[in-house]
C-alpha positions as CSV (number, residue, x, y, z in Angstrom):
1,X,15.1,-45.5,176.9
2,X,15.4,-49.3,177.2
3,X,14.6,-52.2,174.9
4,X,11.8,-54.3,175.6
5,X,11.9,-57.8,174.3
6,X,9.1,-59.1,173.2
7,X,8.5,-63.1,173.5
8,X,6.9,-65.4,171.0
9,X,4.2,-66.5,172.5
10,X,4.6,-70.8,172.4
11,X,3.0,-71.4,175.2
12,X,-0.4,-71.0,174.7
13,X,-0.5,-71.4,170.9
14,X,-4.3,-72.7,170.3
15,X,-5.0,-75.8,168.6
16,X,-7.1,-75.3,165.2
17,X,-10.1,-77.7,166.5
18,X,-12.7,-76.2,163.8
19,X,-11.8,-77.8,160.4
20,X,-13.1,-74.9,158.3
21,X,-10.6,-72.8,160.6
22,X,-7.9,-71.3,158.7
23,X,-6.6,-68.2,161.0
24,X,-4.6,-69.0,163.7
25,X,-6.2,-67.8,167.0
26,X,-4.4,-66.3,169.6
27,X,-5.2,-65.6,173.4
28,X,-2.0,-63.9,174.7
29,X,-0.4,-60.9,174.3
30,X,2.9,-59.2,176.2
31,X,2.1,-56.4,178.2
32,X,4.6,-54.4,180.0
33,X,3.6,-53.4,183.5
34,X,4.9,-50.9,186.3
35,X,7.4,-53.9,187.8
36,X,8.7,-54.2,184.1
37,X,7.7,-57.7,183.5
38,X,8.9,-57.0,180.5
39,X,8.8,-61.0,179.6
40,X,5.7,-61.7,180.9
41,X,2.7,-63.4,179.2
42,X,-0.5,-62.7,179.8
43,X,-3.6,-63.2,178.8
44,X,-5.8,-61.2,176.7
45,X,-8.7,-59.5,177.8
46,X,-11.9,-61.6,176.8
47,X,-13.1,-58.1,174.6
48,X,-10.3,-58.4,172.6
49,X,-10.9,-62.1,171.3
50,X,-12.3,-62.4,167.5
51,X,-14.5,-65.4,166.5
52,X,-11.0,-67.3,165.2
53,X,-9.3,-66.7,168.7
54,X,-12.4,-68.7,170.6
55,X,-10.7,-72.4,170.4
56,X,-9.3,-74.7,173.7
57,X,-5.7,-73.7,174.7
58,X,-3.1,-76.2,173.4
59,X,-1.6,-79.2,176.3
60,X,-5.1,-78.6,177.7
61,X,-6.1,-82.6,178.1
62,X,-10.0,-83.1,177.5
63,X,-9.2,-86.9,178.3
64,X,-10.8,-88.0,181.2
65,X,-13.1,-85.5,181.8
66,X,-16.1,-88.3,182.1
67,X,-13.8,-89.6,185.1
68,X,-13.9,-86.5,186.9
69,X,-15.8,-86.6,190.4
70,X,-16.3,-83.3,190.9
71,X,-15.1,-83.0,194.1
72,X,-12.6,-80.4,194.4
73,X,-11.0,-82.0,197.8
74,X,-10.9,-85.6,196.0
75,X,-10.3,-85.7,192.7
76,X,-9.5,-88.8,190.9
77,X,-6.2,-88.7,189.4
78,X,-6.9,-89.2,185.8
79,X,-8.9,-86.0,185.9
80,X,-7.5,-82.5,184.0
81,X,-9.3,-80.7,187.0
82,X,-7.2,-82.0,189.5
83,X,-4.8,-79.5,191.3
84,X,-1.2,-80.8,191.3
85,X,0.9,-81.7,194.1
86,X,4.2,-80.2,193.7
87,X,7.4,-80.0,195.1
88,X,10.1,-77.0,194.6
89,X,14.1,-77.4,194.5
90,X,15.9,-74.3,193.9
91,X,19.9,-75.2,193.4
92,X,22.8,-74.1,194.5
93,X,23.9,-71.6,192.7
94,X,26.4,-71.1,189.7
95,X,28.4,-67.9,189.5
96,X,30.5,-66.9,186.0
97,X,32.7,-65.1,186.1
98,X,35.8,-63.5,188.1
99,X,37.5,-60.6,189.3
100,X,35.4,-57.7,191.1
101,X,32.8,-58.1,192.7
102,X,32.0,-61.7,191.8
103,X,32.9,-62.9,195.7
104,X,30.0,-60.7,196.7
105,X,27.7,-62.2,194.2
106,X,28.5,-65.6,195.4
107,X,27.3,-65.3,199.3
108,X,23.8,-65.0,197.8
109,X,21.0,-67.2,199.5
110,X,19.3,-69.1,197.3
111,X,16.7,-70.5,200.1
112,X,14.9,-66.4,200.1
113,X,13.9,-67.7,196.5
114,X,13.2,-71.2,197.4
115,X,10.3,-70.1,199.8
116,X,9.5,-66.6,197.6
117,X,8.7,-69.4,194.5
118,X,6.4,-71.6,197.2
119,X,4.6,-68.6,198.8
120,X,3.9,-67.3,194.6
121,X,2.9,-70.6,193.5
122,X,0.7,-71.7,196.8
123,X,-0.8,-67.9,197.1
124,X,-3.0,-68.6,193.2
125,X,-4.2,-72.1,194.6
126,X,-4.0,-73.4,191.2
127,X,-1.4,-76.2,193.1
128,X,-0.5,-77.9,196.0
129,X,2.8,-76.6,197.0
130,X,5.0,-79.0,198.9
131,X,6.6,-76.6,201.6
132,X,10.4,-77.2,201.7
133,X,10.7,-75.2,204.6
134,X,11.5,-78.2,207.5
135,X,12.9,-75.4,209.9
136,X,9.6,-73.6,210.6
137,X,7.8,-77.1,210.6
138,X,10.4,-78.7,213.1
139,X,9.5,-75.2,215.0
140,X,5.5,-75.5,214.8
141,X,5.7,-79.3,215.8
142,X,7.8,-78.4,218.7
143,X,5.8,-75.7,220.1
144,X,2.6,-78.5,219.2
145,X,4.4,-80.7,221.8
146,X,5.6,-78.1,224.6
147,X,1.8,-76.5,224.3
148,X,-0.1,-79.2,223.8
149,X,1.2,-82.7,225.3
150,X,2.7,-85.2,223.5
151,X,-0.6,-87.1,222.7
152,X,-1.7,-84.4,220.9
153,X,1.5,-84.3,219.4
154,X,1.7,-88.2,218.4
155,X,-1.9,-88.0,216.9
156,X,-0.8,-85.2,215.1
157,X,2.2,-87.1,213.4
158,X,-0.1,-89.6,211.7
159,X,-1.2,-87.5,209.5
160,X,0.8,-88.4,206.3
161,X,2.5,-85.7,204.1
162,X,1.7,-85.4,200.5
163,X,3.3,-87.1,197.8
164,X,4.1,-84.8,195.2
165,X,2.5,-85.3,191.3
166,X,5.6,-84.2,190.0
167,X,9.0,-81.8,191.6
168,X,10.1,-78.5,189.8
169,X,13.5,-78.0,189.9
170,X,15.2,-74.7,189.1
171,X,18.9,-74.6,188.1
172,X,20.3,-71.0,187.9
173,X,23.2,-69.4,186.7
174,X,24.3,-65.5,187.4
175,X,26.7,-63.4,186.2
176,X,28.7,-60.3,186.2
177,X,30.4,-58.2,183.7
178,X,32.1,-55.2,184.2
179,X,33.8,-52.9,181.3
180,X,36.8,-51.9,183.3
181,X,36.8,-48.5,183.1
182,X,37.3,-45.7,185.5
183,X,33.5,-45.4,185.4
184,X,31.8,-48.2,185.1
185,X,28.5,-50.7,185.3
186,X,28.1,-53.8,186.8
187,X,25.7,-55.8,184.6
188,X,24.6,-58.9,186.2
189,X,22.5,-61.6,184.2
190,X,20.6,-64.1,186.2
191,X,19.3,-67.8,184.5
192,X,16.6,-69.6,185.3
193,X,16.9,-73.1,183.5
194,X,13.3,-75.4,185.0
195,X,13.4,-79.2,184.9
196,X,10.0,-81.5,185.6
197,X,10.4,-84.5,187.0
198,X,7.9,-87.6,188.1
199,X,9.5,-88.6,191.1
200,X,8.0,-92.2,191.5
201,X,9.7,-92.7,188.0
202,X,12.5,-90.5,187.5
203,X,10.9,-89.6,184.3
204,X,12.1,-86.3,183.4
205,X,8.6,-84.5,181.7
206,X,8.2,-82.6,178.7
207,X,4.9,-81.3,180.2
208,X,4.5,-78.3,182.1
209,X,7.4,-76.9,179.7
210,X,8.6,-73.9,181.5
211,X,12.1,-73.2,179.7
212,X,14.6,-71.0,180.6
213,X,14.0,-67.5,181.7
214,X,17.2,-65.0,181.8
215,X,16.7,-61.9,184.0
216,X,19.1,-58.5,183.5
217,X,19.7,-56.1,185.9
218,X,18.8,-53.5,183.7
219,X,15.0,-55.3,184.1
220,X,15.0,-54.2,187.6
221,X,17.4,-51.0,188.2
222,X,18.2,-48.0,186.4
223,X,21.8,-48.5,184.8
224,X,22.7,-45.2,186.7
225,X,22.0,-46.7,189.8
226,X,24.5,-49.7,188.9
227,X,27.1,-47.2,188.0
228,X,30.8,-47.0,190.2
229,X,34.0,-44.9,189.7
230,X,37.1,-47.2,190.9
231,X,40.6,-46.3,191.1
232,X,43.7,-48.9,190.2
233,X,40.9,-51.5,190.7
234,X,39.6,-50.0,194.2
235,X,36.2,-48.8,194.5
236,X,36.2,-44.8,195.3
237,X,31.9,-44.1,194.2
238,X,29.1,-45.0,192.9
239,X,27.1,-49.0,193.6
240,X,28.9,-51.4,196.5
241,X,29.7,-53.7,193.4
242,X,31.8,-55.6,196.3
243,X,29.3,-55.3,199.3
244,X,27.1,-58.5,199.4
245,X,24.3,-56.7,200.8
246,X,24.0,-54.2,198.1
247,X,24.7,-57.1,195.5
248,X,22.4,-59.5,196.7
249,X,19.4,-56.5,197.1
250,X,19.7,-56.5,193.1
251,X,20.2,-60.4,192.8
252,X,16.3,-60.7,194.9
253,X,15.1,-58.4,192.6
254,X,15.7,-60.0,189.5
255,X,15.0,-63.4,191.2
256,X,11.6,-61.6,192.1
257,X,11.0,-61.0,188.2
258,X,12.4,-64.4,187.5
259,X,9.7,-65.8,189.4
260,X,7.1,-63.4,188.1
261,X,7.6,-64.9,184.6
262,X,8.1,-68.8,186.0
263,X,4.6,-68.0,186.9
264,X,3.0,-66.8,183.9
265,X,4.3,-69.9,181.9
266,X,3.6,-71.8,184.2
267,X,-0.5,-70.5,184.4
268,X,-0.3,-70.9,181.0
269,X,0.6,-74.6,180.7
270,X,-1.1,-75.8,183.5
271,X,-5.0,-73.5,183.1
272,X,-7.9,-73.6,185.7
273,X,-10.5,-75.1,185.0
274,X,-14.1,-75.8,186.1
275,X,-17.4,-77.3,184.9
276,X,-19.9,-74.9,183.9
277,X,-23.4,-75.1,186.1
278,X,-26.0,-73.4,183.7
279,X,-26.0,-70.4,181.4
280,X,-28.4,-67.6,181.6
281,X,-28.3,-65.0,178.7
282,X,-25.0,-64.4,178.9
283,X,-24.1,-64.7,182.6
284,X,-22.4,-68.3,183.6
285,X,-22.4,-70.1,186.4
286,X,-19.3,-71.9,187.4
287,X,-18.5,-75.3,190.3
288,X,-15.3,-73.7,191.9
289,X,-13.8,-70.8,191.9
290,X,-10.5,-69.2,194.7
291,X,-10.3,-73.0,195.5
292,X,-9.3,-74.6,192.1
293,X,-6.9,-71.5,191.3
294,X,-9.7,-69.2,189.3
295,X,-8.1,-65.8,189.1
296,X,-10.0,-62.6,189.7
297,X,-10.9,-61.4,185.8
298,X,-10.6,-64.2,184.6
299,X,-10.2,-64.6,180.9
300,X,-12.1,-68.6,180.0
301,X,-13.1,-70.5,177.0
302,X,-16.0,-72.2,177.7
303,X,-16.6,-75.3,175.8
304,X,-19.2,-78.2,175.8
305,X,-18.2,-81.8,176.1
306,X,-19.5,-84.9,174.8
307,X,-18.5,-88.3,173.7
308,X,-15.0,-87.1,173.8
309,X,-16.1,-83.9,171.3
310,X,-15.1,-80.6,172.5
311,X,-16.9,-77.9,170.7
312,X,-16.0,-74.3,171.8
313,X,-18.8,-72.0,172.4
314,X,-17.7,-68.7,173.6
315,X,-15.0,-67.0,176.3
316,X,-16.0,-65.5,179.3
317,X,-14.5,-63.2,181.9
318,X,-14.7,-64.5,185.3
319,X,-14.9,-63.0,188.8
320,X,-14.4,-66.2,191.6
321,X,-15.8,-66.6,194.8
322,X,-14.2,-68.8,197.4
323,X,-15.7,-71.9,196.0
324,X,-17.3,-70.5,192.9
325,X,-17.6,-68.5,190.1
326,X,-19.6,-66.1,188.3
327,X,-19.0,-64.6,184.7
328,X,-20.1,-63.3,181.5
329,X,-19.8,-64.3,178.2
330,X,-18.2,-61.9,176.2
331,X,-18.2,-63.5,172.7
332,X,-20.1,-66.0,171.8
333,X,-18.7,-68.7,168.5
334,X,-19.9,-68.2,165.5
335,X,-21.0,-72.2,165.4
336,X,-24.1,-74.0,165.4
337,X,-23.6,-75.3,168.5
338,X,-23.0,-72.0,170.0
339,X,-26.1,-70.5,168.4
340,X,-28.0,-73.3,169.8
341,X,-26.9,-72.8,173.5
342,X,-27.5,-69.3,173.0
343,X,-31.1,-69.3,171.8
344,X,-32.1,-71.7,175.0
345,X,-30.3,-69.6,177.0
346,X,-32.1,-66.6,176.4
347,X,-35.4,-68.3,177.3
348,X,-34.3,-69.2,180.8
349,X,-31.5,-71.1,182.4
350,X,-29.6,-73.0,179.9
351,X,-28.2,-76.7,181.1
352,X,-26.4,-79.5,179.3
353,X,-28.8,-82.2,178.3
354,X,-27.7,-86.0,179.7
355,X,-24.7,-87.1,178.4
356,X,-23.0,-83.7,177.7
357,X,-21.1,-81.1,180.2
358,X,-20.1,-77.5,179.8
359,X,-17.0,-76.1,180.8
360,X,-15.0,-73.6,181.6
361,X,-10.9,-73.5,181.3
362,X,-8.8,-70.9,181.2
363,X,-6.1,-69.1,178.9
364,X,-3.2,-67.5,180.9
365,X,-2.7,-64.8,183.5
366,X,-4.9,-62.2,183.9
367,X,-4.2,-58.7,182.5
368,X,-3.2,-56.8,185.9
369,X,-2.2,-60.1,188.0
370,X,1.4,-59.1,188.1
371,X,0.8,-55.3,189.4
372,X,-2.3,-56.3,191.9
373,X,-1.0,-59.5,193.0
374,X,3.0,-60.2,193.5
């Protein structure tokens, strides 16, 4: 039977905004699903929120909003609801340890995990991912000029690549301990340790804050399948401790869950978010949906704006389209303000006078994301 750890959930700690608030609110929960994500953070299910819970995730930025054009494909820069540009480094490597099987650990590629992270990150559309991969571009551009001339091919070129918001880089550290019996385990730990950075100022940012993430084997295999019999320090049975195939087909896997968690943190720092159209009853209308990262079952607290107020008013759950959304208000805030949206939302469709905006942003993963999705 193994232990599960169970995190404290920092990340998506909500700010008290209501000053006769005196229960904390909480939107997260740790679920373990069939992949044993046994770290992961998700969020929870809009049913399960109480009145107290119903409050804007904390590091979600309100400022700016008023400078927001709306415009999913051009943003101005000073607006939360801009994606990010991003750019991934995955390091070389560090291996602990010595003795058996620590030369197989070291021949493993970090560059599967390198494009693994970009394919996770790029697949939510919550970011722009920065591809890293300059051997299938140098391929495509190649086959542009062969195919198609190299007029096409120069025209082509001026388009300018993007400049990245801010790099992610990912320092990891894995190791190996054995217990040196006759029958033994080979128990590798691997460490994720995430750095931001602003590249135009070398600023290293305390913003997304995506910590370190440490991955056992135990998280991915049985123990039983990790177990060997060796004689006088040969291997005779049992796991290839010092074949690098066999190693490195654990190592992916635990880089795999590594990545799974990165994610969660880092859909919990950095929510989508989108303005709010009109309210009828309880259904919601929502600007953007698959394009500005909007996850299927959505969990959203939607909140009106104005004169740099935010006033909660219930959370939603949210199914997107490609470039919208639809959802339902689940629970509405026990607030005036709520009650007052409510009542003119019942008599028709419900829109923010002049002056004020409504909208929608959201509070972690989705329950299910990990099993459905990666």
């Amino acid at each position: 039977m193994k232990l599960v750890k169970k995190l404290t959930l920092s990340a998506l700690t909500l700010a008290l905004l209501a000053g006769c608030q005196t229960k904390p609110g909480s939107s997260t929960q740790v679920e373990k699903v069939s992949n044993r994500a046994s770290n992961a953070v998700v969020a929870k299910s809009a049913y399960d929120f109480k009145d107290h819970d119903i409050t804007i995730p904390a590091y979600f930025d309100t400022q700016g909003l008023e400078r927001c054009t709306f415009d999913v494909n051009n943003e101005a820069d000073s607006c939360p609801l801009k994606k990010p540009i991003v750019r991934m480094y995955f390091d070389l490597a560090q291996v602990a340890g010595s003795g058996i099987g620590v030369d197989a650990m070291r021949e493993f590629d970090n560059e599967n995990l390198l494009f693994m992270l970009e394919n996770q990150f790029a697949g939510i559309s919550r970011f722009r991912i920065i591809t890293r991969d300059d051997d299938t571009i140098s391929k495509e551009q190649q086959i542009i000029l062969e195919q198609q001339g190299i007029k096409t091919a120069a025209k082509r070129a001026e388009v300018r690549a993007l400049m990245p918001d801010f790099i992610v880089k990912i320092d990891s550290l894995r190791t190996l301990k054995t217990e040196g019996g006759y029958s033994d385990w080979a128990n590798y730990t691997l460490e994720l340790t995430t750095g931001v950075i602003n590249p135009q100022t070398r600023e290293k940012l305390s913003h997304p804050n995506l910590g370190k993430i440490r991955v056992k084997s135990e998280d991915v295999r049985e123990r039983s399948e990790l177990k060997f019999h060796r004689v006088n320090n040969r291997y005779v049975a049992g796991f290839r401790f010092d074949d690098s195939a066999h190693v490195n087909a654990v190592i992916n896997d635990m880089g795999s869950r590594g990545i799974d968690i990165l994610l969660t943190r880092m859909l919990s720092e950095m929510p989508a978010t989108a303005q709010v159209l009109g309210i009828k009853g309880n259904k919601i209308s929502l600007d953007r949906g698959q394009n500005a990262g909007v996850l299927p079952n959505e969990t959203m607290i939607i909140f009106s704006y104005e004169a740099g107020f935010v006033e909660p008013i219930g959370v939603a759950s949210v199914m997107p389209s490609s470039n919208s959304a639809q959802g339902e208000i689940i629970r509405w805030k026990n607030s005036d303000i709520a009650d007052d949206v409510k009542d003119k939302a019942e008599n028709g469709i419900y829109r923010p006078a002049k002056g004020a905006k409504i909208f929608a942003v959201s509070v972690g993963t989705p329950a299910g994301f990990l099993e459905n999705r990666t």
